[in-house]
Each structure stands twice: as C-alpha cells, then as structure tokens.
PyMOL Python script that loads the backbone (N, CA, C, O; Angstrom):
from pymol import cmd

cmd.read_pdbstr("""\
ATOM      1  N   UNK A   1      11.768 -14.364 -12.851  1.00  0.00           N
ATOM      2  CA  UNK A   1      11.278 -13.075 -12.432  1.00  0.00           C
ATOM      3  C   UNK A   1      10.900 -12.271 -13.679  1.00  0.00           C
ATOM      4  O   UNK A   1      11.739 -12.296 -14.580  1.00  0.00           O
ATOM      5  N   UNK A   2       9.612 -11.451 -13.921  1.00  0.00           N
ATOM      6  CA  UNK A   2       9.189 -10.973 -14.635  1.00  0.00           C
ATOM      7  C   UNK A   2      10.183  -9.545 -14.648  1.00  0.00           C
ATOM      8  O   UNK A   2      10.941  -9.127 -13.773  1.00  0.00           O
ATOM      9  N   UNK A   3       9.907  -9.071 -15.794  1.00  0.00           N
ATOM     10  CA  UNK A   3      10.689  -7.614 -15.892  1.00  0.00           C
ATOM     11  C   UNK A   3       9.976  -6.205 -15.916  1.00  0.00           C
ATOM     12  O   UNK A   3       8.787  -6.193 -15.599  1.00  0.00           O
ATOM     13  N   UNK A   4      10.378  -5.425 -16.144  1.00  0.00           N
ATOM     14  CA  UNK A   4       9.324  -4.275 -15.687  1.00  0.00           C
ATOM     15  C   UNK A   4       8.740  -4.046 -16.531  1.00  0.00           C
ATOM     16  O   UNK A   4       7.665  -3.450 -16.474  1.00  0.00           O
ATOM     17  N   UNK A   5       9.497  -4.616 -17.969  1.00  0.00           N
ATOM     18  CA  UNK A   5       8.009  -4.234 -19.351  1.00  0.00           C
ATOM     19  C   UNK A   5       7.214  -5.491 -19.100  1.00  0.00           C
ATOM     20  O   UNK A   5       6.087  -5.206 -18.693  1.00  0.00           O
ATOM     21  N   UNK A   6       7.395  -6.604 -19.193  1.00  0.00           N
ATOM     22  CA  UNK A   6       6.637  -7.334 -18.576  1.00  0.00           C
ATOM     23  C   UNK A   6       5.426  -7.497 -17.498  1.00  0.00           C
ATOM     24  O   UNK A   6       4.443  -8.214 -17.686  1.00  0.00           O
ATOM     25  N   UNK A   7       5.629  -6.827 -16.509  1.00  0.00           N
ATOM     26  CA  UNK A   7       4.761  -6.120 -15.704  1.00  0.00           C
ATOM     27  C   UNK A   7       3.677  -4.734 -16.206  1.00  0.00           C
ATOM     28  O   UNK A   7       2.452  -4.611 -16.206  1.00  0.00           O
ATOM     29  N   UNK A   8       4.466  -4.095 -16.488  1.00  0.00           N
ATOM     30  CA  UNK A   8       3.976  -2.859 -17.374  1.00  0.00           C
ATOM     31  C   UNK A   8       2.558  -3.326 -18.274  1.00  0.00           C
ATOM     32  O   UNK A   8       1.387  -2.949 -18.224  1.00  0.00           O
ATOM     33  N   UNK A   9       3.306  -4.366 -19.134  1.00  0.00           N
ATOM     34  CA  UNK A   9       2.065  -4.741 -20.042  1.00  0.00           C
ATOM     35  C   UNK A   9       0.740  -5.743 -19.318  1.00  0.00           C
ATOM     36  O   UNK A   9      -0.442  -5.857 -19.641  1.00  0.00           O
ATOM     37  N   UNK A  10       1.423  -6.274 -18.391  1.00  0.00           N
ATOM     38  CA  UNK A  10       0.245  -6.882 -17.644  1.00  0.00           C
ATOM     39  C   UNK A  10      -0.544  -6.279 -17.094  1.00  0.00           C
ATOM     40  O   UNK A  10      -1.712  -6.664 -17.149  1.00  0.00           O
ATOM     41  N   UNK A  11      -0.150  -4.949 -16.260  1.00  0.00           N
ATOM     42  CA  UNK A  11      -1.102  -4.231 -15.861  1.00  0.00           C
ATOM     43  C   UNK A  11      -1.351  -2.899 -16.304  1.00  0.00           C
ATOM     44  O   UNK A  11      -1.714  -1.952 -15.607  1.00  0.00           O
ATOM     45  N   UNK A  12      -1.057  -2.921 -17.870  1.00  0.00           N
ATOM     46  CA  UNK A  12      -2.188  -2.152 -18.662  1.00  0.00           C
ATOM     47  C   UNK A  12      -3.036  -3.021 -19.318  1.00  0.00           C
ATOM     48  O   UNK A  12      -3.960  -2.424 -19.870  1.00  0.00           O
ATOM     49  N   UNK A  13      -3.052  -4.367 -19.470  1.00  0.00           N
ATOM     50  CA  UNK A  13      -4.304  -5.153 -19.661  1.00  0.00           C
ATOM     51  C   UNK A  13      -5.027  -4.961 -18.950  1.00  0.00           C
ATOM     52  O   UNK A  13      -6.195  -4.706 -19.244  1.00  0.00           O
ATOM     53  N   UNK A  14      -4.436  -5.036 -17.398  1.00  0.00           N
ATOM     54  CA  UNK A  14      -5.693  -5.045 -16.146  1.00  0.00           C
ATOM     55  C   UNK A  14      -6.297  -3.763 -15.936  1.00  0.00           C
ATOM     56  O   UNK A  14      -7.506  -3.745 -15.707  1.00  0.00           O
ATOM     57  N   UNK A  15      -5.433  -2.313 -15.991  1.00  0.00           N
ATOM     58  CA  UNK A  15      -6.115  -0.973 -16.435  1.00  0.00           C
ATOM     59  C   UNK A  15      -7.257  -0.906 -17.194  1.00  0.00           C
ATOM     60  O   UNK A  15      -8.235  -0.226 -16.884  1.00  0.00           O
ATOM     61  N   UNK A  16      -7.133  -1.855 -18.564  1.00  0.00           N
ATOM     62  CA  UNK A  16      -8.339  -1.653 -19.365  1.00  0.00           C
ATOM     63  C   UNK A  16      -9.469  -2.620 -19.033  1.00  0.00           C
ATOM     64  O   UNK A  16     -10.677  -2.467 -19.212  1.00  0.00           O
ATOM     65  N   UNK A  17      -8.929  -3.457 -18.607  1.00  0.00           N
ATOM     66  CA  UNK A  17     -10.223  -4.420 -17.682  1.00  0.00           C
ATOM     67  C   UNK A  17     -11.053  -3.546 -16.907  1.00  0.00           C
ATOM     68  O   UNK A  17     -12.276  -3.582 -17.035  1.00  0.00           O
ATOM     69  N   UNK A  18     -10.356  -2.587 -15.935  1.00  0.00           N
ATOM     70  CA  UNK A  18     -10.873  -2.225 -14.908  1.00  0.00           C
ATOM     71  C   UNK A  18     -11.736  -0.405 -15.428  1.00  0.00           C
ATOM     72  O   UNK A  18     -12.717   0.159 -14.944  1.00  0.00           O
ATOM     73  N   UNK A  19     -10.743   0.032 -16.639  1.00  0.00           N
ATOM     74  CA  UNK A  19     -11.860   0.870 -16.995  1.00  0.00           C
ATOM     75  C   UNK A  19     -13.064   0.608 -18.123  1.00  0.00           C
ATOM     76  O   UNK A  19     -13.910   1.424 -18.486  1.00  0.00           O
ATOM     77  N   UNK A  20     -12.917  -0.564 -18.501  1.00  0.00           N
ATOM     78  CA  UNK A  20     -14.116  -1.037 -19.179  1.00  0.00           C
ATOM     79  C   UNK A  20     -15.663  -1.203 -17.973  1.00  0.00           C
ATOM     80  O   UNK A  20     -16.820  -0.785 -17.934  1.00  0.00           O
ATOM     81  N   UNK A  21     -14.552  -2.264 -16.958  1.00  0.00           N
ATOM     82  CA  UNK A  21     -15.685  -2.300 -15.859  1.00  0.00           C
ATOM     83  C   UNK A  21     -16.138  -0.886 -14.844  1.00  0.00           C
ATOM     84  O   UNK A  21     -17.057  -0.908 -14.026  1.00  0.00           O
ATOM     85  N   UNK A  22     -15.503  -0.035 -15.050  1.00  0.00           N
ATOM     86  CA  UNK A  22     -15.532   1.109 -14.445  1.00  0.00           C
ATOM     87  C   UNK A  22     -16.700   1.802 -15.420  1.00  0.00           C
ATOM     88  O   UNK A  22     -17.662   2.349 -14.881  1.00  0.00           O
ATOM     89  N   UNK A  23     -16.605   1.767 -16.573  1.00  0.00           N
ATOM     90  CA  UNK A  23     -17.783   2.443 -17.844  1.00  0.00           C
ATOM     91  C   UNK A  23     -19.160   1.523 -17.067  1.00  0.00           C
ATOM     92  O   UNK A  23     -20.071   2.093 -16.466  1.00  0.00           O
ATOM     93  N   UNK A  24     -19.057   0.004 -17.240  1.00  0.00           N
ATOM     94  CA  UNK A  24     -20.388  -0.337 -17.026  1.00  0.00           C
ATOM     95  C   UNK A  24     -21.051  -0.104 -15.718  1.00  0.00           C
ATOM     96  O   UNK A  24     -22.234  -0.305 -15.446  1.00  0.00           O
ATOM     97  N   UNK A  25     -20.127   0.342 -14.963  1.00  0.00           N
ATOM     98  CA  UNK A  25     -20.656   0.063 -13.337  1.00  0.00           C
ATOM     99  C   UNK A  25     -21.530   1.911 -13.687  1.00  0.00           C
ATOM    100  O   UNK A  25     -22.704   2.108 -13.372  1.00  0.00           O
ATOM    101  N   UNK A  26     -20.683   2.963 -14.324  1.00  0.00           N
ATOM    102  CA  UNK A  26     -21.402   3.882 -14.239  1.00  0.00           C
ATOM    103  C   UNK A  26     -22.996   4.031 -15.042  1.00  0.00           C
ATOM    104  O   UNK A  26     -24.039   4.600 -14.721  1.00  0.00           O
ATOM    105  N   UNK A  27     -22.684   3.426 -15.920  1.00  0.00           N
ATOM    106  CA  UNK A  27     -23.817   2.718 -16.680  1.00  0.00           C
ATOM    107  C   UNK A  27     -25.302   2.271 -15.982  1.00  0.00           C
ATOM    108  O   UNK A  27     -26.464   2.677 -16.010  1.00  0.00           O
ATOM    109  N   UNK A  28     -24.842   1.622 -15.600  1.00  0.00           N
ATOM    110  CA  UNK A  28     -25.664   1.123 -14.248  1.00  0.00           C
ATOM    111  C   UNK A  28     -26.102   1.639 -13.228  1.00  0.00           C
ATOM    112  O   UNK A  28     -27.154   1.338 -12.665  1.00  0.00           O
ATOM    113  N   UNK A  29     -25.355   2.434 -12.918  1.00  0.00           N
ATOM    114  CA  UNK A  29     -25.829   3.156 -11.809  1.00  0.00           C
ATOM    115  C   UNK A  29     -26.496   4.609 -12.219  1.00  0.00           C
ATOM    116  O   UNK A  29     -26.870   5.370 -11.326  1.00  0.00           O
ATOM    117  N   UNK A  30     -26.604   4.896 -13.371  1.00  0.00           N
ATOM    118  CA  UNK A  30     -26.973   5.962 -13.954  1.00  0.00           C
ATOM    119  C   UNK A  30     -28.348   5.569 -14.386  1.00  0.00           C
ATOM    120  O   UNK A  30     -29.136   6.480 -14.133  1.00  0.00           O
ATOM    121  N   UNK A  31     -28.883   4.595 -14.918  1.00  0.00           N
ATOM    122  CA  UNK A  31     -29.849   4.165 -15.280  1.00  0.00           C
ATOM    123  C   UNK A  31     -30.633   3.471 -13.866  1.00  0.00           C
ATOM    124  O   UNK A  31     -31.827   3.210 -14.014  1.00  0.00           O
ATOM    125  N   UNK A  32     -30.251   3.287 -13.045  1.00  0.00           N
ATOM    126  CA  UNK A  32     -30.701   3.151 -11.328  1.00  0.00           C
ATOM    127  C   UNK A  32     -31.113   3.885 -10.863  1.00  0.00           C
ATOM    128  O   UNK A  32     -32.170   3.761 -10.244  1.00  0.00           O
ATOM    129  N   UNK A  33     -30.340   5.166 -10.976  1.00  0.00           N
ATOM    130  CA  UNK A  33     -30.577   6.574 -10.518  1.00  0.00           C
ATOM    131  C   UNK A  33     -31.945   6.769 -10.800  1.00  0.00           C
ATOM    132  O   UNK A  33     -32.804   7.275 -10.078  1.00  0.00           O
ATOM    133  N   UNK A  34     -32.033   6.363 -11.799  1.00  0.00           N
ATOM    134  CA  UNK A  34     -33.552   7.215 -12.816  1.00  0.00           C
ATOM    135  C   UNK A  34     -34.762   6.407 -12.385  1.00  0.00           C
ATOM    136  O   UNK A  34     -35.859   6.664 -12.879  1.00  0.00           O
ATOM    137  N   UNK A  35     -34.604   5.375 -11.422  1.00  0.00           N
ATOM    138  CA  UNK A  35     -35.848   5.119 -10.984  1.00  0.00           C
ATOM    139  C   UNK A  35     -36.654   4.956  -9.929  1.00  0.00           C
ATOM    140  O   UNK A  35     -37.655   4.275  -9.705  1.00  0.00           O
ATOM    141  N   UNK A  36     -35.704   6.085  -9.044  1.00  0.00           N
ATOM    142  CA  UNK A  36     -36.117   6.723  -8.279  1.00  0.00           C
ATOM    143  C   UNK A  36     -35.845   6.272  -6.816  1.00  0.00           C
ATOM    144  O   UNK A  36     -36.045   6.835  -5.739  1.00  0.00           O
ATOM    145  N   UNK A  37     -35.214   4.814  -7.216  1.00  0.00           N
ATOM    146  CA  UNK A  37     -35.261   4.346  -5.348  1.00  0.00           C
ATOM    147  C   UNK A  37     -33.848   5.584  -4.166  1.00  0.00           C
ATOM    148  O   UNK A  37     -33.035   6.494  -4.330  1.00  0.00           O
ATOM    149  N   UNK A  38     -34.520   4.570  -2.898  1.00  0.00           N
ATOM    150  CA  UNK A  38     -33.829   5.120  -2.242  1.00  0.00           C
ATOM    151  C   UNK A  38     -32.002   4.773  -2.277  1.00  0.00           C
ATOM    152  O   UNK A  38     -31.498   3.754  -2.749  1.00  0.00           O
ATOM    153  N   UNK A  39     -31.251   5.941  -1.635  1.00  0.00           N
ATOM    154  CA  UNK A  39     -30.133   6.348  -1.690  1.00  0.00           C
ATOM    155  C   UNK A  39     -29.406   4.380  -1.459  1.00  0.00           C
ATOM    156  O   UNK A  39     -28.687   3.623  -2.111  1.00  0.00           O
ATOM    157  N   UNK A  40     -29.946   4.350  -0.528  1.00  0.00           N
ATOM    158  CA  UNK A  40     -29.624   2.643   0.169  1.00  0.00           C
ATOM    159  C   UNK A  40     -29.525   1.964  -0.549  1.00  0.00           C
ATOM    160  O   UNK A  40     -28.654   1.139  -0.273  1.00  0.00           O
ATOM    161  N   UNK A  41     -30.143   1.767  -1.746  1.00  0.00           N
ATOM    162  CA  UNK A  41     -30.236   0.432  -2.555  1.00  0.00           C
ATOM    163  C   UNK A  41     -29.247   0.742  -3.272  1.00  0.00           C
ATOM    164  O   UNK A  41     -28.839  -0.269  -3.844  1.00  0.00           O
ATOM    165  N   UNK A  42     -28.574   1.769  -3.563  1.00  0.00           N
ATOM    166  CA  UNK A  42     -27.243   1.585  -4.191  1.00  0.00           C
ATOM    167  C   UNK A  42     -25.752   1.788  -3.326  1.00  0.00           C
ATOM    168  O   UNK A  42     -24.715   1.810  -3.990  1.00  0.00           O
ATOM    169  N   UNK A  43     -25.696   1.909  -2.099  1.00  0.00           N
ATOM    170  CA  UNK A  43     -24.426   1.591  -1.421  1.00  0.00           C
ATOM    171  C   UNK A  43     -23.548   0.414  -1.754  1.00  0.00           C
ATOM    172  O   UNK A  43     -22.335   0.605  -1.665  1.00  0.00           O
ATOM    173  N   UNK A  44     -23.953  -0.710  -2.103  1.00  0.00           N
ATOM    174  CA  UNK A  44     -22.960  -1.610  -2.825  1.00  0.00           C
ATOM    175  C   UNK A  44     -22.749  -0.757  -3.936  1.00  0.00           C
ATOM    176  O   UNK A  44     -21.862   0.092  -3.846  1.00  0.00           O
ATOM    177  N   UNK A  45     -23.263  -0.827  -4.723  1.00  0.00           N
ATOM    178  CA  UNK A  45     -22.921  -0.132  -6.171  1.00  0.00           C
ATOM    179  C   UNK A  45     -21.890   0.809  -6.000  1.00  0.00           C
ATOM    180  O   UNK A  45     -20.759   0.452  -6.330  1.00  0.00           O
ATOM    181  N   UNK A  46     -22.057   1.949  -5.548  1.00  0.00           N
ATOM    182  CA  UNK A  46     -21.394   2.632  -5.123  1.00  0.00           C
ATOM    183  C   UNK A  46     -20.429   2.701  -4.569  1.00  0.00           C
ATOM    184  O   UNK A  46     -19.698   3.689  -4.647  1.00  0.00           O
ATOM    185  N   UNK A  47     -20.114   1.440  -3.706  1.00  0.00           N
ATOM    186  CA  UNK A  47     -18.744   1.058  -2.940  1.00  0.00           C
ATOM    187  C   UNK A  47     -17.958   0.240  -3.740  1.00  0.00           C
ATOM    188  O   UNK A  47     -16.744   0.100  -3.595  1.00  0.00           O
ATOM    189  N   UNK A  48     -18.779  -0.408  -4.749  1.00  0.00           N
ATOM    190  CA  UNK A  48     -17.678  -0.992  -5.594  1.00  0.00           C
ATOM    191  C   UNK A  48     -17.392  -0.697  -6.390  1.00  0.00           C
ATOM    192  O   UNK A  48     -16.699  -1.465  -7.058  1.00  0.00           O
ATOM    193  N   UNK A  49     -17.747   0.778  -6.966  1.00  0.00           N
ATOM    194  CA  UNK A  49     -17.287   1.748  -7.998  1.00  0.00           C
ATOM    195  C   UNK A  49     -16.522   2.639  -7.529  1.00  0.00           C
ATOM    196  O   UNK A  49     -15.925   3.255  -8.411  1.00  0.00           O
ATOM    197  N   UNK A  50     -16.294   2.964  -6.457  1.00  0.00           N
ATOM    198  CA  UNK A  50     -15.055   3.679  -5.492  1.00  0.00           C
ATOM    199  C   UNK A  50     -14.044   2.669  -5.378  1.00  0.00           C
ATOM    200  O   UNK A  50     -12.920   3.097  -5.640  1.00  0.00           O
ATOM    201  N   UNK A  51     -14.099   1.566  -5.095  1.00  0.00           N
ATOM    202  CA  UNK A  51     -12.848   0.271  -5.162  1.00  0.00           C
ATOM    203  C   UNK A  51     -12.339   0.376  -6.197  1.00  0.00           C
ATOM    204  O   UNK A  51     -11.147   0.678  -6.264  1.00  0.00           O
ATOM    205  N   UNK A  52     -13.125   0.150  -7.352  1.00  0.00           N
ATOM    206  CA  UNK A  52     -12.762  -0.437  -8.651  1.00  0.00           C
ATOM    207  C   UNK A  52     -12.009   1.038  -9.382  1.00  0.00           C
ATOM    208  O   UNK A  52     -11.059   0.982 -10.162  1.00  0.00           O
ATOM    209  N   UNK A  53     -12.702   2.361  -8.911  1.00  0.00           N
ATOM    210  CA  UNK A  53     -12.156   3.841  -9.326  1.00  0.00           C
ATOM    211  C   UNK A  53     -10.307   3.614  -8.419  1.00  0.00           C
ATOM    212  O   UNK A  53      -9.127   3.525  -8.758  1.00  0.00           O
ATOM    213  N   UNK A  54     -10.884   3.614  -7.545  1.00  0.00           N
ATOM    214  CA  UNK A  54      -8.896   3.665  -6.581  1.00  0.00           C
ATOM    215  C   UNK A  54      -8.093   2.535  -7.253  1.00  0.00           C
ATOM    216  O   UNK A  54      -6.980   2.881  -7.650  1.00  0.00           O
ATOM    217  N   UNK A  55      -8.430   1.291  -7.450  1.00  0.00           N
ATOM    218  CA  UNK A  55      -7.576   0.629  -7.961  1.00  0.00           C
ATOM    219  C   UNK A  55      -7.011   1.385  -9.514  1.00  0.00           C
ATOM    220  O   UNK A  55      -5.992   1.900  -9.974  1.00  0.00           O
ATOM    221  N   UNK A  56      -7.867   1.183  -9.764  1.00  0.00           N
ATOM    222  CA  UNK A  56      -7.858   2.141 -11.793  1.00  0.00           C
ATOM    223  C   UNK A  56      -6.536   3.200 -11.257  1.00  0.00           C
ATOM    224  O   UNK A  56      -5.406   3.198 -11.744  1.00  0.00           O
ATOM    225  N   UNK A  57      -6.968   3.980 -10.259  1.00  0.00           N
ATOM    226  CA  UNK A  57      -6.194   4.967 -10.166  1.00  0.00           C
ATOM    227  C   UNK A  57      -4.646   4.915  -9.803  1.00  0.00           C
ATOM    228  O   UNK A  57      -3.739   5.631 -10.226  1.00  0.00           O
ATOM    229  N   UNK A  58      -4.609   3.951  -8.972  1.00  0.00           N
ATOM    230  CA  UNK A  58      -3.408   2.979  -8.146  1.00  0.00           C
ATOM    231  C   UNK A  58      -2.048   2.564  -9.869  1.00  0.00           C
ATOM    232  O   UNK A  58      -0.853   2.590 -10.166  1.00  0.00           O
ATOM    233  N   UNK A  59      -3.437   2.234 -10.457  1.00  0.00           N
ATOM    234  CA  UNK A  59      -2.366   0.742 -11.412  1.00  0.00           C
ATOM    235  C   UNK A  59      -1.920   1.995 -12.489  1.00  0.00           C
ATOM    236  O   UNK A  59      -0.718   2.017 -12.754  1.00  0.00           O
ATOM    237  N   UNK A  60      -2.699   2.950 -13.079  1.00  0.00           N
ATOM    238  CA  UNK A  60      -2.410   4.247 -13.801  1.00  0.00           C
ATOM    239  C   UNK A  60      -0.937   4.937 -13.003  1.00  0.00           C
ATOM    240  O   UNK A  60       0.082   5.282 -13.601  1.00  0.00           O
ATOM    241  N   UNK A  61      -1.119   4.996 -11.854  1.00  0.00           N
ATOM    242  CA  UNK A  61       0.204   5.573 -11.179  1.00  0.00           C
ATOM    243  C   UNK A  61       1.468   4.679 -11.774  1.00  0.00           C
ATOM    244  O   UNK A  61       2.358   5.039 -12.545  1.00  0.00           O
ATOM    245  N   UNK A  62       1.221   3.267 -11.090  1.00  0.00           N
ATOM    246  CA  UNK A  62       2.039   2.581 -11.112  1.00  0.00           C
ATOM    247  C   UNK A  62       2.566   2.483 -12.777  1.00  0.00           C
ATOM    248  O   UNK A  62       3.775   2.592 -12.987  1.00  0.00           O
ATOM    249  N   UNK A  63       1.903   2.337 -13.593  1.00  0.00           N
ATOM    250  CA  UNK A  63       2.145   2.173 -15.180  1.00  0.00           C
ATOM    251  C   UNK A  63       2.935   3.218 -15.648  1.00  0.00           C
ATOM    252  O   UNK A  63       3.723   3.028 -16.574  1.00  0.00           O
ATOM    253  N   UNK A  64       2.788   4.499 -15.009  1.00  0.00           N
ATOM    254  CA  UNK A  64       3.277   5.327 -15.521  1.00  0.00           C
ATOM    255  C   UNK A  64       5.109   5.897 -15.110  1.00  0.00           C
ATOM    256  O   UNK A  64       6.054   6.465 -15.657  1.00  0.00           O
ATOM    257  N   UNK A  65       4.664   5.156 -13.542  1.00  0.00           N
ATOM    258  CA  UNK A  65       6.195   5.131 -12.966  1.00  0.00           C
ATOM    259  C   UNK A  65       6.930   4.027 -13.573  1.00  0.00           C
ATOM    260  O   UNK A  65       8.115   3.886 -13.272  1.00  0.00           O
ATOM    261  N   UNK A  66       6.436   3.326 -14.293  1.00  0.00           N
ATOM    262  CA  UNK A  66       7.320   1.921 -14.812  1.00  0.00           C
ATOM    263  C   UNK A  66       7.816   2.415 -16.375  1.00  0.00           C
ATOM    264  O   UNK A  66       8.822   1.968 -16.925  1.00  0.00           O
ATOM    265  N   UNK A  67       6.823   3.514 -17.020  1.00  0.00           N
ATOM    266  CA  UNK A  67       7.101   3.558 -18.206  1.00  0.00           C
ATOM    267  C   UNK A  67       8.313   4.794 -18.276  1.00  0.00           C
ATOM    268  O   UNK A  67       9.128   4.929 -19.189  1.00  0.00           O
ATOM    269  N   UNK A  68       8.193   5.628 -17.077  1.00  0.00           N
ATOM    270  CA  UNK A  68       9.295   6.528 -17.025  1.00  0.00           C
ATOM    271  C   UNK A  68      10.377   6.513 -16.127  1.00  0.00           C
ATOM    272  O   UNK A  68      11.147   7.365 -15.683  1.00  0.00           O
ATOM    273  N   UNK A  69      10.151   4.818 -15.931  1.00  0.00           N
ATOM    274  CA  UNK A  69      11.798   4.721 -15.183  1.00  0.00           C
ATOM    275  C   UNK A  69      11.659   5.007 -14.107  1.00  0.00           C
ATOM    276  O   UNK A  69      12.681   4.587 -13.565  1.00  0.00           O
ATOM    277  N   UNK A  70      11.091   5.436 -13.419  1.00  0.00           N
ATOM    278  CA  UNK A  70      11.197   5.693 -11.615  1.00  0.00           C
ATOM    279  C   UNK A  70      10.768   4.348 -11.040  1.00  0.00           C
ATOM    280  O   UNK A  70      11.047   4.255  -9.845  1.00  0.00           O
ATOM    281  N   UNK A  71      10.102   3.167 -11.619  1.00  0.00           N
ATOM    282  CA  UNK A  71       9.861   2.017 -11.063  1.00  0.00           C
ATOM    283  C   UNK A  71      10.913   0.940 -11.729  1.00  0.00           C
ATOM    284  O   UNK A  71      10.283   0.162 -12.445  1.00  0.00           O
ATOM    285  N   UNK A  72      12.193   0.684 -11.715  1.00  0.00           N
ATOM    286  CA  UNK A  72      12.115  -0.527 -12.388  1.00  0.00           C
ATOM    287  C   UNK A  72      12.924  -1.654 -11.033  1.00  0.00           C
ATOM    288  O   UNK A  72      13.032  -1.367  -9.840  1.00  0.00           O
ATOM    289  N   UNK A  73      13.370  -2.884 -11.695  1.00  0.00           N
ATOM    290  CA  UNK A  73      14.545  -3.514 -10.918  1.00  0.00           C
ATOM    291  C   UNK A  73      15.101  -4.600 -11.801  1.00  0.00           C
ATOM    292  O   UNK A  73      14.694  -4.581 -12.962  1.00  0.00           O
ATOM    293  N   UNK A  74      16.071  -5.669 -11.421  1.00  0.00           N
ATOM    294  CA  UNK A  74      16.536  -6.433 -12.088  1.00  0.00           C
ATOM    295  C   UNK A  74      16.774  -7.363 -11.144  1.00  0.00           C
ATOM    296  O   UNK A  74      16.336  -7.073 -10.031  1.00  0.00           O
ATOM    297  N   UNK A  75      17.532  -8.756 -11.287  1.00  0.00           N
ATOM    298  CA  UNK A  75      17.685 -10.079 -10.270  1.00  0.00           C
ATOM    299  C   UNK A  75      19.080  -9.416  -9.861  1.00  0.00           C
ATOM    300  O   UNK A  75      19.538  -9.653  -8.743  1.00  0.00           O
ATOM    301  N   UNK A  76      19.647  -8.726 -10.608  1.00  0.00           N
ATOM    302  CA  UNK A  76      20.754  -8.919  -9.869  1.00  0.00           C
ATOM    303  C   UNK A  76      20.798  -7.319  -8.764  1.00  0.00           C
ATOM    304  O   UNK A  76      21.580  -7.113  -7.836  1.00  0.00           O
ATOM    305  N   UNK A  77      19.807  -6.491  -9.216  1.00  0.00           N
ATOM    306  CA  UNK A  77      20.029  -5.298  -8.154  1.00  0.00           C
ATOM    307  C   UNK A  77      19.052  -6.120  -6.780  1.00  0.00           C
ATOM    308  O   UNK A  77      19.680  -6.145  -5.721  1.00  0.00           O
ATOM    309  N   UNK A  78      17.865  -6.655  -6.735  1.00  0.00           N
ATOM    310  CA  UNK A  78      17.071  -7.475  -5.822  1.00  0.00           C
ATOM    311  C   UNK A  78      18.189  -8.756  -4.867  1.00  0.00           C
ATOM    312  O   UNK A  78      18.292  -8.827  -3.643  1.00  0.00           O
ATOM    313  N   UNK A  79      18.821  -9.539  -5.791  1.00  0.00           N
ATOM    314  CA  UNK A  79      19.913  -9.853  -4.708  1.00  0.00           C
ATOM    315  C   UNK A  79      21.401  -8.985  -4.050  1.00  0.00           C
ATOM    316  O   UNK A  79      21.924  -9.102  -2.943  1.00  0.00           O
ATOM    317  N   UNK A  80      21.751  -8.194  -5.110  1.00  0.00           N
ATOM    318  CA  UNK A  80      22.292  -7.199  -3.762  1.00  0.00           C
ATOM    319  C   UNK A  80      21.450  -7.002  -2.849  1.00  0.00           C
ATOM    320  O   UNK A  80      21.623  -7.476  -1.726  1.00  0.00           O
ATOM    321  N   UNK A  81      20.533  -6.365  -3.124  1.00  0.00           N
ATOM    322  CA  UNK A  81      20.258  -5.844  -1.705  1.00  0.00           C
ATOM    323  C   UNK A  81      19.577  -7.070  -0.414  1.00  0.00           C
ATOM    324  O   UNK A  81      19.476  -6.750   0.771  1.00  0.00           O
ATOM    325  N   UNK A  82      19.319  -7.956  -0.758  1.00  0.00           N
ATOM    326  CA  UNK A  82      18.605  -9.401  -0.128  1.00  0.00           C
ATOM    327  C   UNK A  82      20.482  -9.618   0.939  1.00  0.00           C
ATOM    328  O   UNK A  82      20.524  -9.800   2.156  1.00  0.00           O
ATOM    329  N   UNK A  83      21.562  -9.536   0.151  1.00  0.00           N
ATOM    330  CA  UNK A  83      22.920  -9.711   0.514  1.00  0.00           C
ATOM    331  C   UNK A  83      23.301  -8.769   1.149  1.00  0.00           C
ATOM    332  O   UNK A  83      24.208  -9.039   1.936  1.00  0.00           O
ATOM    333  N   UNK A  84      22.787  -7.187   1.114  1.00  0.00           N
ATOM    334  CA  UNK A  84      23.311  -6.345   1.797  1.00  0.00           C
ATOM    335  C   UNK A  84      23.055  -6.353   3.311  1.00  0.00           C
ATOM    336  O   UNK A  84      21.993  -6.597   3.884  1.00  0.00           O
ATOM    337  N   UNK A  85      24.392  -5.998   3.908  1.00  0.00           N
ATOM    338  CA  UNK A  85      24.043  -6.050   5.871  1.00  0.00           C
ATOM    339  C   UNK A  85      22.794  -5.019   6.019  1.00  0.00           C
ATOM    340  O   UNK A  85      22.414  -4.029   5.394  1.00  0.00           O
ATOM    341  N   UNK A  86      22.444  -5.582   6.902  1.00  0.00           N
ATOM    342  CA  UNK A  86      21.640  -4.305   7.410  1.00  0.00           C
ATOM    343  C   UNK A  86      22.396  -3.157   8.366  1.00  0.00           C
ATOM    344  O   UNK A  86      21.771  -2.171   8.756  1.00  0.00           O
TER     345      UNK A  86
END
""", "prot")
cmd.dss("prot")
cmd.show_as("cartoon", "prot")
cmd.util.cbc("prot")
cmd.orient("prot")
C-alpha cells in the first residue's frame, strides 16, 4: 500500500501534466477563436477543457488535503476499521 506522501507526489506529477495540458488546450482554442468559425466547431474543445479544468481542480484539493494532514491513512488504521462491527 502506497503512503500518503507517496500518493501526494504522484498526483502532483499528474497536476502538472494536467496544467501543462490545460495551457495548450487554451492555446488552441484561443487561436480558433480568431478564425472566426462557428460556436459548434469548438464544443469538443471546450468540453474537454472543462473536464481537464475540474479534474486540475479535484487533484489541487486533494494535494492539498494530503499535504495538511486532513487526508492521510495507514495499513494498520484501514484494517481496524475493515475489522470493526458495523
């Protein structure tokens, strides 16, 4: 089982994945903009820059609850509770 810095650092790799790809998608769609088509031809674009924005936003939450302690766990607090009655 991975640990919470462990995790932590994995998904601030994937944070910067996703705001690198978050820069180019605006990129793109900014230079789209400028040539005039209709609103339609960019609804993908657009929907996958709202995905790719909520996730960004999701994993930033999560990173930040892991780095200040409100997210963590260990094997042995996960099997208490797997052992605890309901």
């Amino acid at each position: 089982m991975l640990a919470p810095e462990e995790i932590r650092d994995a998904l601030e790799r994937r944070s910067r994945t996703l705001g690198e790809a978050l820069a180019t998608l605006d990129a793109e769609m900014s230079a789209e903009t400028g040539h005039g088509l209709p609103r339609i031809t960019m609804l993908e674009a657009e929907y996958l820059r709202a995905v790719t924005a909520a996730e960004l936003q999701w994993l930033r939450s999560v990173i930040d609850d892991l780095r200040s302690g409100n997210l963590t766990w260990s094997a042995a607090d996960l099997l208490a509770f797997a052992e605890a009655p309901e």
